[in-house]
C-alpha positions as CSV (number, residue, x, y, z in Angstrom):
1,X,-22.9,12.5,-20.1
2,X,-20.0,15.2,-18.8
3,X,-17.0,14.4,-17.5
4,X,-14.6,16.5,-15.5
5,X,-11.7,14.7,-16.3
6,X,-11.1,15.8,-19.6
7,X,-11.4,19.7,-19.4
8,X,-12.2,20.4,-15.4
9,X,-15.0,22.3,-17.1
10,X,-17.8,19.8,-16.6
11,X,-17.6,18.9,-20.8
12,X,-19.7,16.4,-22.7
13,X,-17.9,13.2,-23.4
14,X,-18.5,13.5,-26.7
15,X,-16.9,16.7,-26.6
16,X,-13.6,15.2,-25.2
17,X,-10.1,14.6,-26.9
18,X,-9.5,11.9,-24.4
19,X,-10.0,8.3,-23.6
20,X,-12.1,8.2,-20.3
21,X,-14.1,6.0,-18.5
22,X,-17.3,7.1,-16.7
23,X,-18.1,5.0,-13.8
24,X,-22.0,6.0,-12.6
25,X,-23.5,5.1,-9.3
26,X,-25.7,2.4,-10.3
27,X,-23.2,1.1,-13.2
28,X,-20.9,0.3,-9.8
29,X,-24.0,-1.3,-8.0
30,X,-25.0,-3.5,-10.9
31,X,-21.4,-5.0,-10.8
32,X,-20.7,-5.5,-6.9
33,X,-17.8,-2.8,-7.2
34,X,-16.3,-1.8,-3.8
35,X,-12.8,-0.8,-4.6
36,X,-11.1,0.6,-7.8
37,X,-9.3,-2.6,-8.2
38,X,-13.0,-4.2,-9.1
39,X,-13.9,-1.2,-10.7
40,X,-10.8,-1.1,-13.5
41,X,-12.0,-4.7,-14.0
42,X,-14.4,-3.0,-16.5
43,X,-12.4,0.0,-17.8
44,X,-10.7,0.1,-21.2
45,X,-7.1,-0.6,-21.2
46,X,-6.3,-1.1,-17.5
47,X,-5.2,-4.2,-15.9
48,X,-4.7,-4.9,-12.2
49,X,-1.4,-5.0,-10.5
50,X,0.0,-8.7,-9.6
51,X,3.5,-7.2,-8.9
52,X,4.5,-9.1,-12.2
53,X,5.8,-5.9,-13.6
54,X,6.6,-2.3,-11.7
55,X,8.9,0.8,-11.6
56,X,11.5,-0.8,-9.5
57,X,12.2,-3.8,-11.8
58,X,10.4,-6.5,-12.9
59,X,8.6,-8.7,-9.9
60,X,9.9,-6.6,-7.3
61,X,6.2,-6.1,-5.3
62,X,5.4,-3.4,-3.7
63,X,2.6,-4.2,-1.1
64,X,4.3,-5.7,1.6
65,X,5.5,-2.8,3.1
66,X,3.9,0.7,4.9
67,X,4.6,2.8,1.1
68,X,2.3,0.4,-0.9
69,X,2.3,-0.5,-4.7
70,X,0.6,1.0,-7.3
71,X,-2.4,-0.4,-7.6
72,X,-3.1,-0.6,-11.6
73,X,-1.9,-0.1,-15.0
74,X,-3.4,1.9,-17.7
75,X,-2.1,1.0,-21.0
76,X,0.6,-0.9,-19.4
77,X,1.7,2.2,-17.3
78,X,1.6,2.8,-14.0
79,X,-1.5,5.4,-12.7
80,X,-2.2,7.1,-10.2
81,X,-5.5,7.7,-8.0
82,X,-7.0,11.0,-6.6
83,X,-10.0,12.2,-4.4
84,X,-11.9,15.2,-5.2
85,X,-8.9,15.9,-7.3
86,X,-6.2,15.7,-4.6
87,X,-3.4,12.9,-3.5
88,X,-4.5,10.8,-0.9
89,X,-2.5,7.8,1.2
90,X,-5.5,6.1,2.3
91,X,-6.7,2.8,0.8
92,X,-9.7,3.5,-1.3
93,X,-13.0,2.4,-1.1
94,X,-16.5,3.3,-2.9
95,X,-18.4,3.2,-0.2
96,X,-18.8,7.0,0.2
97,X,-17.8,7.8,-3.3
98,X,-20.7,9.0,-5.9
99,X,-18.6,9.0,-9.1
100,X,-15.6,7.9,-10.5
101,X,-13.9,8.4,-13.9
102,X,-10.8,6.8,-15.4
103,X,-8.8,9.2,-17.9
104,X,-6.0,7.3,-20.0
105,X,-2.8,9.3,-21.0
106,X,-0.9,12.0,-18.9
107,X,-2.9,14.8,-17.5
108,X,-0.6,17.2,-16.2
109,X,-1.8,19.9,-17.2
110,X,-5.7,19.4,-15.7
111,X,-4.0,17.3,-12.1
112,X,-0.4,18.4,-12.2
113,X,2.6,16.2,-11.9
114,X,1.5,12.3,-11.5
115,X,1.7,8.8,-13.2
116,X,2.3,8.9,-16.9
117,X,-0.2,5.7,-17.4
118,X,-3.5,8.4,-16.4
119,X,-5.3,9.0,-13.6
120,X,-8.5,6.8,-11.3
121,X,-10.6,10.6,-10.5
122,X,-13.0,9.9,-7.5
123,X,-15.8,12.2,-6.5
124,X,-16.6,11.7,-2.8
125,X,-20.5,11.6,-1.8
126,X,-22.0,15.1,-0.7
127,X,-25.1,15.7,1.4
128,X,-28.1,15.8,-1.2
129,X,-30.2,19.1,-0.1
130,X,-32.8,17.8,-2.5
131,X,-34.3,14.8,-1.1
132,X,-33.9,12.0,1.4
133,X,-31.9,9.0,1.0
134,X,-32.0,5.4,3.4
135,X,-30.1,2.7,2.2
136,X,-28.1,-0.2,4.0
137,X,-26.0,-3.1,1.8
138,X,-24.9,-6.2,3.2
139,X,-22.6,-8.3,0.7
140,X,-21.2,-11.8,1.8
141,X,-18.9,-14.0,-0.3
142,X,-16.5,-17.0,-0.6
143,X,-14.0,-17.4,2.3
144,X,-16.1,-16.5,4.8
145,X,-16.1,-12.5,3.6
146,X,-18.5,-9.9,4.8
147,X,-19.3,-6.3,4.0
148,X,-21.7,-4.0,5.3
149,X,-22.2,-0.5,4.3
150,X,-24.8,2.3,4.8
151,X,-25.9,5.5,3.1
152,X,-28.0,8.2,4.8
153,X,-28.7,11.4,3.8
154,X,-31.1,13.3,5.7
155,X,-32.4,16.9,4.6
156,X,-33.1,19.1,7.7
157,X,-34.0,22.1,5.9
158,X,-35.6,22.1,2.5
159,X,-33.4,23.2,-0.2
160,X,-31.4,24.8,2.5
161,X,-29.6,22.1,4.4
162,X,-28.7,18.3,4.6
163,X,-26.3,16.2,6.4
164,X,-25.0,12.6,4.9
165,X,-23.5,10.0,6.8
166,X,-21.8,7.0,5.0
167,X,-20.0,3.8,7.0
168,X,-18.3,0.5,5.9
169,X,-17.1,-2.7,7.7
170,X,-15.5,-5.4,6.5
171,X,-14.0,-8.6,7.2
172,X,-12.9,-10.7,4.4
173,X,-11.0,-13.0,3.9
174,X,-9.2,-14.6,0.9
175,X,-8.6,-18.0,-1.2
176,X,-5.2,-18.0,0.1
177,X,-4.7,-18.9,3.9
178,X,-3.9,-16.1,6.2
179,X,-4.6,-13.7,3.7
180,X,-7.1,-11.0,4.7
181,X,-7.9,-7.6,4.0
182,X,-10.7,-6.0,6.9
183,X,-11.9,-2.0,7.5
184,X,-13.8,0.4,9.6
185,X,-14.6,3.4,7.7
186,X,-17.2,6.3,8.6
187,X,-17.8,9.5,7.0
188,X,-20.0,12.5,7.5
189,X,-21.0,15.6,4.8
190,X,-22.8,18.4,5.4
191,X,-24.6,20.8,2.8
192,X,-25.5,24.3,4.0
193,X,-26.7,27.4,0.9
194,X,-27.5,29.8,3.1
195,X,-28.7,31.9,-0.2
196,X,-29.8,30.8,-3.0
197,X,-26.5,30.8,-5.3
198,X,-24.1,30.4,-1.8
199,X,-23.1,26.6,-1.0
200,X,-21.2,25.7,1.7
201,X,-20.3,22.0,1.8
202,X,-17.6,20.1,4.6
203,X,-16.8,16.4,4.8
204,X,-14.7,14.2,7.1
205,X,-13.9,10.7,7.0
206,X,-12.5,8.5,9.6
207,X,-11.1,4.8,9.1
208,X,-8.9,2.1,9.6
209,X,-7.9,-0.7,7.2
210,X,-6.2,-4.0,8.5
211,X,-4.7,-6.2,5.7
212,X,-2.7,-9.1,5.3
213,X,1.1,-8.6,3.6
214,X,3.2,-10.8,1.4
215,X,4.5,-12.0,-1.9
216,X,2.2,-13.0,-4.8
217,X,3.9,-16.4,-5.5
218,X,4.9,-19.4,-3.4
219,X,8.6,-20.2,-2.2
220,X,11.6,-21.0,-4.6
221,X,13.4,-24.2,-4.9
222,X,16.4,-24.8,-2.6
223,X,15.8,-28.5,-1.9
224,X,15.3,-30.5,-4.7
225,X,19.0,-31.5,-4.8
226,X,19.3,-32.6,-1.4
227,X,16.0,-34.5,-1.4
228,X,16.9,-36.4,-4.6
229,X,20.5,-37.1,-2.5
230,X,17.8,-38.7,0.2
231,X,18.2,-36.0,2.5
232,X,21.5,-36.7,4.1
233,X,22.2,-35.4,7.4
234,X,25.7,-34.3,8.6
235,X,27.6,-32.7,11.5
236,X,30.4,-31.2,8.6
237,X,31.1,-27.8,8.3
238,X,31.2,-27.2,4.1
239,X,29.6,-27.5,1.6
240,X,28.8,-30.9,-0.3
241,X,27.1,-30.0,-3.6
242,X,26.6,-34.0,-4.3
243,X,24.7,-34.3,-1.2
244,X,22.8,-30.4,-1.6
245,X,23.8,-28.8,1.3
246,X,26.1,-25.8,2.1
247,X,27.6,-23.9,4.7
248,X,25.6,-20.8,6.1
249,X,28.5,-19.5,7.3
250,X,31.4,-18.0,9.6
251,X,29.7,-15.0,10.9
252,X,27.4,-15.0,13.5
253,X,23.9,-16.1,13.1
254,X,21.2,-16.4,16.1
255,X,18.3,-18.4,15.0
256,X,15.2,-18.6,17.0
257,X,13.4,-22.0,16.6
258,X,10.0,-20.8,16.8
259,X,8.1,-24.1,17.6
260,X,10.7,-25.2,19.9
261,X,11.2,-21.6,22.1
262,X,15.1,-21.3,21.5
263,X,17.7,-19.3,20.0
264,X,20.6,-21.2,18.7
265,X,23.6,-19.8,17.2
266,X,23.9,-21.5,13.5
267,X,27.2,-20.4,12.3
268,X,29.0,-22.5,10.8
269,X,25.8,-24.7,10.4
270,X,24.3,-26.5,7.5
271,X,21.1,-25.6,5.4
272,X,20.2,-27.4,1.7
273,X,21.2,-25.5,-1.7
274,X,20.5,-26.8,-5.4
275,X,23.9,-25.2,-6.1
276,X,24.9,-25.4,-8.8
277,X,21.6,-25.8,-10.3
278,X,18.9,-22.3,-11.6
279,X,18.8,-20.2,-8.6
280,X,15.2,-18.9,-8.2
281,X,12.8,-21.1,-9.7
282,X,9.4,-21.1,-8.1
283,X,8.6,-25.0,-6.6
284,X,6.0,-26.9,-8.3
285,X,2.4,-26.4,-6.3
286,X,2.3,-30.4,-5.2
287,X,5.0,-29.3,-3.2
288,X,4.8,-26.1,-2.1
289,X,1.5,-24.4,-2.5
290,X,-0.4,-21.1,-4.3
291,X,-2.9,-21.0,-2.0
292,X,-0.9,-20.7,1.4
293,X,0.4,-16.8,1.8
294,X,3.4,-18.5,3.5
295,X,4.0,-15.1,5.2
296,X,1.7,-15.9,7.6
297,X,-0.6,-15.0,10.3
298,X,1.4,-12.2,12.2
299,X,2.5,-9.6,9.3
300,X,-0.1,-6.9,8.4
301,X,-0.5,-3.6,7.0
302,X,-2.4,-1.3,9.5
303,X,-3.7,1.9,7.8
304,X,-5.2,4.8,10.5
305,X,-6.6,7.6,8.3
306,X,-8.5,10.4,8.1
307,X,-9.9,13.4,5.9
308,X,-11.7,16.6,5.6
309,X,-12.5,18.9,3.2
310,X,-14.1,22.6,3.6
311,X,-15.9,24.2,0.2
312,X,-17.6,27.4,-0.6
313,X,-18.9,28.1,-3.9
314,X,-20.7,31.5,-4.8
315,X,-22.5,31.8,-8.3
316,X,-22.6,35.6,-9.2
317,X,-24.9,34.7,-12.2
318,X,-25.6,31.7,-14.4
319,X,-22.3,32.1,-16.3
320,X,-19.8,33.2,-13.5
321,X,-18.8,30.7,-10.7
322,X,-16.2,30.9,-8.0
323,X,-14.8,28.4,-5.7
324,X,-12.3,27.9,-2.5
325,X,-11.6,24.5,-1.0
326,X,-9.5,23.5,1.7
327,X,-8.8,19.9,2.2
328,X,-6.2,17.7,4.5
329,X,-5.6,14.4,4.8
330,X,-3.3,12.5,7.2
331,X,-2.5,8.4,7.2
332,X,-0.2,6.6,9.4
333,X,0.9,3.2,8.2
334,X,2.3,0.1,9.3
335,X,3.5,-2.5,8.3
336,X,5.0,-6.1,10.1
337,X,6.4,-7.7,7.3
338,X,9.7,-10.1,6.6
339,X,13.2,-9.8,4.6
340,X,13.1,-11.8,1.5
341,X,15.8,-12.6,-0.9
342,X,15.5,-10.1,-3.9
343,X,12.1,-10.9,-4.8
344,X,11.4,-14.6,-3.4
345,X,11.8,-16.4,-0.6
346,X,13.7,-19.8,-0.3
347,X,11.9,-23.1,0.9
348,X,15.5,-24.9,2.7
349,X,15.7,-28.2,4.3
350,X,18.2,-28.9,7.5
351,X,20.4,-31.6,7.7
352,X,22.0,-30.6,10.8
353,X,22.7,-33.4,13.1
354,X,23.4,-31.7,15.6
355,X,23.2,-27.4,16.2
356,X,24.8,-25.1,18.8
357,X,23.5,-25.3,22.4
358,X,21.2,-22.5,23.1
359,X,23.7,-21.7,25.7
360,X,26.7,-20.9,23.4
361,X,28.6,-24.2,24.9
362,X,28.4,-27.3,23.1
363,X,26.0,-28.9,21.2
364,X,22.4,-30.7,21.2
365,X,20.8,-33.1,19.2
366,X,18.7,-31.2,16.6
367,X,15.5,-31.9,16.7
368,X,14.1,-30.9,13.7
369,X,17.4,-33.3,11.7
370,X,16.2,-34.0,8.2
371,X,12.7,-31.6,8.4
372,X,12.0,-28.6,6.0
373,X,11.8,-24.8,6.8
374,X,10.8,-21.2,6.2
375,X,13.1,-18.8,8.0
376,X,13.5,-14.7,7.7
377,X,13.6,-11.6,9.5
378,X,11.2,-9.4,11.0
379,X,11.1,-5.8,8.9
380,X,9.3,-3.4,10.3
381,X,8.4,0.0,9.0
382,X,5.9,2.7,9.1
383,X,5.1,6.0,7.0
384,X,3.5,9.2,8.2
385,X,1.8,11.3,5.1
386,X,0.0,14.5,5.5
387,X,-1.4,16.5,2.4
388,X,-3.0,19.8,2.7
389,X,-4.4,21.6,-0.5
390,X,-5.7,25.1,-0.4
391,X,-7.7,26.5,-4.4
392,X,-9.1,29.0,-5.7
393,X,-11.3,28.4,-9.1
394,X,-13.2,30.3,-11.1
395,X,-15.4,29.8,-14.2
396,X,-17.0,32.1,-17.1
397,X,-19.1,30.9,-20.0
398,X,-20.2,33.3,-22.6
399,X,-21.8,33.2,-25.9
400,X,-20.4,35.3,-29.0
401,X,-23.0,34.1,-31.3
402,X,-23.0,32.1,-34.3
403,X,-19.7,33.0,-36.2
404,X,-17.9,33.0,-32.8
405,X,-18.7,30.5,-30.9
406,X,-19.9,30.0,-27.3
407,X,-17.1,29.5,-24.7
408,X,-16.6,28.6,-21.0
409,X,-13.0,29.6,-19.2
410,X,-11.5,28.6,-16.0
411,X,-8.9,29.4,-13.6
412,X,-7.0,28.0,-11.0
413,X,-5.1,28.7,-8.1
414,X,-3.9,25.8,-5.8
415,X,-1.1,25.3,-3.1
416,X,-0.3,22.1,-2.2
417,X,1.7,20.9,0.4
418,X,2.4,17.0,1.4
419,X,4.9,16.1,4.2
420,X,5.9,12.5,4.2
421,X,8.3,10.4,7.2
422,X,9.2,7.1,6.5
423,X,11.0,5.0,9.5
424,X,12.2,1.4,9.3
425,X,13.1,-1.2,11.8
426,X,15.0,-4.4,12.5
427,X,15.1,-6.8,15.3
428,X,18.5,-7.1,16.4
429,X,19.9,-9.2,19.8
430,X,21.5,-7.5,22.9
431,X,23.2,-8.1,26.1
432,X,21.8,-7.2,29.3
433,X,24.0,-3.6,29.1
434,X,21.6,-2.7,26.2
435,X,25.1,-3.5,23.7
436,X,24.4,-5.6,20.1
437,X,25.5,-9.1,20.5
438,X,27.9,-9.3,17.9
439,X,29.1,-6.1,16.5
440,X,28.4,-3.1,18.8
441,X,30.1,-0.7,16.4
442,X,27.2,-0.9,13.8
443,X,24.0,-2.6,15.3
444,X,22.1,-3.1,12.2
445,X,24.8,-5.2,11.3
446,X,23.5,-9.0,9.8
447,X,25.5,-10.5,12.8
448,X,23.7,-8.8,15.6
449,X,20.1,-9.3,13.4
450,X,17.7,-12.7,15.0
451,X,17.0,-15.3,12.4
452,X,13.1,-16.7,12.9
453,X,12.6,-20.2,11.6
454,X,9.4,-22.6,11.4
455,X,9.4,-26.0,10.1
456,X,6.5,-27.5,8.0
457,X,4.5,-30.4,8.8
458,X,5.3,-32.0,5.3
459,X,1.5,-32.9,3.4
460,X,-0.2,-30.1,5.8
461,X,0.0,-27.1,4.0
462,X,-1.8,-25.4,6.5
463,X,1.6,-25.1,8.1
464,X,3.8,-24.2,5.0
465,X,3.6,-20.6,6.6
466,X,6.1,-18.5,9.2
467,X,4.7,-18.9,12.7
468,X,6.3,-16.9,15.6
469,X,7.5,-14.4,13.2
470,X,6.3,-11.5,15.5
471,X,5.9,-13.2,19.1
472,X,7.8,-11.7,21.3
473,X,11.4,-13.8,22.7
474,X,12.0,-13.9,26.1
475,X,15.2,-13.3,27.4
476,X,17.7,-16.1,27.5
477,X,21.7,-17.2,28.9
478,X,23.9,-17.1,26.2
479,X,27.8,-17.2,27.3
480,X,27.2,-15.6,30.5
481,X,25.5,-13.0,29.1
482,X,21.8,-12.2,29.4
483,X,20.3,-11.9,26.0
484,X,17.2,-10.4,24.9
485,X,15.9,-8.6,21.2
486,X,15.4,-4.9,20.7
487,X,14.9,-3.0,17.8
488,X,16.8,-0.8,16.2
489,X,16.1,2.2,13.2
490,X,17.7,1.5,10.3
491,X,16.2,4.0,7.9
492,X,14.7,7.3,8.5
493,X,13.6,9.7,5.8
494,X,11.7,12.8,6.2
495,X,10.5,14.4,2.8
496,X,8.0,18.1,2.1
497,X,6.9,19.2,-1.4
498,X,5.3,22.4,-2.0
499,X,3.8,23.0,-4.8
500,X,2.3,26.5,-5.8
501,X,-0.1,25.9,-9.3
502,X,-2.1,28.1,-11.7
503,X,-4.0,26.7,-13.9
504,X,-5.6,28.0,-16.9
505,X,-8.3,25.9,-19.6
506,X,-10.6,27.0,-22.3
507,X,-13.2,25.1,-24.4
508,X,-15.1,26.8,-27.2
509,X,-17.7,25.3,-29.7
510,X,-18.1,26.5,-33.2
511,X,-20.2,26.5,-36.4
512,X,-23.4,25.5,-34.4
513,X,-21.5,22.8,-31.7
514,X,-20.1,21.1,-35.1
515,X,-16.4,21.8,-33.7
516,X,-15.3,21.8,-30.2
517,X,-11.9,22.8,-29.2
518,X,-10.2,22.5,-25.9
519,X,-6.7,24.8,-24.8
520,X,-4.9,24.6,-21.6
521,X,-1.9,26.1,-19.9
522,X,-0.7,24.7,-16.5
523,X,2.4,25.8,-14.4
524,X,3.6,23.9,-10.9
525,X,6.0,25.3,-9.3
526,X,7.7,22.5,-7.1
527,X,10.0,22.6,-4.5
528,X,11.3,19.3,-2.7
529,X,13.0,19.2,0.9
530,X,14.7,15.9,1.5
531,X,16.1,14.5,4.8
532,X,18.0,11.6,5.7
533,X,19.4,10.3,9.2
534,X,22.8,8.8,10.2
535,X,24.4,7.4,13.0
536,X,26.8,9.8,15.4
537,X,29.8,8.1,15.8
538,X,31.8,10.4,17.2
539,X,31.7,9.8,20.9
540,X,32.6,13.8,21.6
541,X,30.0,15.2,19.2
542,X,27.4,17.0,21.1
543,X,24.6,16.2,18.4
């Protein structure tokens, strides 16, 4: 069997100074494979990502937001995953790929700069000039989950030319409630050899992915002391550490009741603390459980993609081989998610007789006294990618004979050129003039952000989830002043690396293929273009 990822030259794996993983067509049929997470299930040294352990810090996940997480380990490092030997954003899925190869180690000199821990290298299908191919898959599972794919590749011209067209959906589901992960993915190839050593090949892929967001793990403990106290209740204004409660606070802090369809101002209010007892310690599952993604229903991760990819290969002889490729790829992602507190979220009781009229005069009787809660912000954010790769390759092979050797060489050109955007967003409170609630100098301040809390119905975990996280508030009195939510920017990043590579790789065998030696030189020339937004504050400025 050859491999590509060892030598780009197409090199016998026995051959190869490298640990790496083949991955054949059937091999990821015979083990119900459809995404490289399923597929490192069987590859040496790789594990799958839980978020136990990344580059930020350990448990700080990744995969709630529009950037994503990495999605594996090799050797306990994170790697990376390309497409016909490019970066992609999309989600991956083997639906329309024919091969796949997992290379441990750095590989910098074959793919350039990338993750240290090696490198997933998928080969996307191609239009087969050869022969026909009809084939549909449906694949149902636990959870109600469903996937259907089709492959069909349809020669129009013998030997001459074929077109292939490959399509996914999915709808699955998960053994956590509200967890989800569902796509609709098409892609077409074409294969044209107008002459017999001329092949011109294009692809494009289309797709969406739809996928639930959250934390791995269920909520930490901030309740245990109160409940042992009996869950008093209180009208005070401090903290009581015998009882388990605290303060949340002088500053302003609008909270919308989700269930109950009203903001109420909670400064100054109570909420339960274990203080002074181990701050972040997961609940046990009788009381808070695993299989509940408590960010619930309403966050997602949207994923609109698409690719395409233009090749034309020319073999002047049997030893002598030129390419040029172009490919592009563009993904916009989104992502509804929440504000957690460093890498949990708290589970918090209320013992809050009574709480701030929704008016901003007075007080009602609370009617959620003595009941437990989830409560957060909306974060929203998306990120724009675009890579576009232009190469030129070529290959020789040549035979010196016995004494010295038989040899194949390869060249490289390649520019590569990925512009990234990445925009966040909170949802903040304002008055009817447009002006943050609370602190109009800086609107992304915490006092002008809208607090979203849902109480649990206590036994039904169905409900230990946030409800009304992203449905929209209607506009309400509040001191005379009409109040409604906006959102604002708080982040805004726009990034372009260009990088211009030349590549050069040699592998020779010697003494009759007893001795096989591999060389390589690589150079990337890289140039990054960072930019970052602020706020005008000068009122004369004409930006």
């Amino acid at each position: 069997m050859n491999t590509t990822s060892g030598s780009r030259l197409g090199t016998s794996l026995k051959d190869t100074a490298a640990s790496i993983s083949p991955f054949t067509p059937e091999f990821l049929s015979d083990i119900a494979a459809t995404n490289v997470n399923d597929m490192l299930a069987y590859a040496a040294n790789a594990e799958l990502n839980a978020g136990d352990s990344e580059g930020a810090g350990f448990n700080n996940p990744r995969d709630f937001s529009s950037a994503g997480g990495e999605p594996f380990r090799i050797r306990g490092i994170p790697g990376g995953v390309s497409t016909d030997h490019v970066e992609n954003a999309a989600p991956q899925d083997l639906y329309n790929i024919e091969r796949a190869e997992v290379a441990s180690g750095p590989n910098s000199i074959l793919f350039g700069s990338g993750d240290v821990g090696g490198l997933v290298s998928l080969s996307g299908k191609k239009a087969n000039v050869a022969r026909n191919k009809y084939s549909a898959q449906a694949q149902f599972g636990s959870w109600a989950s469903q996937r259907y794919t089709t492959d069909l590749n349809q020669v129009l011209v013998p030997r001459t030319l074929a077109v292939r067209l490959n399509a996914l959906y999915r709808d699955a589901k998960a053994w956590r409630k509200y967890e989800f992960s569902d796509a609709k993915r098409a892609s077409g190839a074409v294969t044209y050899r107008p002459f017999k050593r001329t092949t011109l090949s294009a692809s494009y892929e289309d797709g969406l992915t739809v996928s639930s967001v959250g934390l791995k793990w269920n909520t930490t403990d901030q309740i245990s002391r109160w409940v042992a106290a009996g869950r008093p209740l209180s009208d005070a204004t401090t903290a009581d550490t015998a009882k388990g409660f605290s303060s949340q606070g002088a500053n302003q802090r609008f909270t919308y009741f989700t269930q109950d369809g009203f903001v109420s101002n909670q400064r100054n209010e109570l909420r339960s603390n274990i203080a002074p007892g181990t701050a972040d310690t997961l609940l046990a599952p009788q009381i808070f459980p695993y299989d509940v993604n408590w960010a619930g229903p309403q966050t997602r991760l949207s994923r609109d993609f698409n690719n395409y990819q233009v090749s034309l290969e020319h073999k002047f002889s049997e030893s002598f081989t030129a390419q040029g490729i172009y490919l592009k790829n563009e993904t916009k992602a989104k992502a509804r998610s929440f504000v957690y507190n460093g890498t949990v979220m708290d589970f918090l009781g209320d013992p809050n007789l009574t709480i701030p009229a929704p008016s901003g005069t007075g007080t009602v009787a609370n009617p959620r006294a003595g009941q437990l809660y989830l409560e957060t912000n909306q974060l929203g954010d998306a990120t724009e990618t675009e890579n576009e790769i232009k190469r030129l390759s070529v290959a020789y092979s040549f035979d010196l004979g016995k004494w010295f050797g038989s040899h194949r060489v390869a060249a490289m050109g390649e520019n590569a050129v990925q512009h990234k955007h990445t925009a966040s967003r909170r949802e903040i409170l304002v008055d009817q003039l447009n002006r943050p609630l609370a602190n109009v100098t800086a609107p992304e301040n915490a006092q002008n952000l809208l607090y979203r809390r849902t109480y649990v119905t206590e036994g039904d975990f169905s409900t230990y989830a946030l409800t009304g996280l992203y449905t929209p508030l209607a506009p309400f009195a509040y001191n005379g002043l009409t109040v409604s939510s906006r959102y604002i920017n708080t982040g805004d990043l726009s990034s372009v690396k260009d990088i211009d590579s030349t590549m050069l790789a040699a592998q020779s065998a010697w003494f009759k293929n007893r001795l096989a030696t591999t060389l390589g030189y690589r150079r990337d020339a890289i140039v990054y273009l960072d930019t970052t937004s602020g706020r005008v504050t000068d009122a004369a400025d004409p930006a």
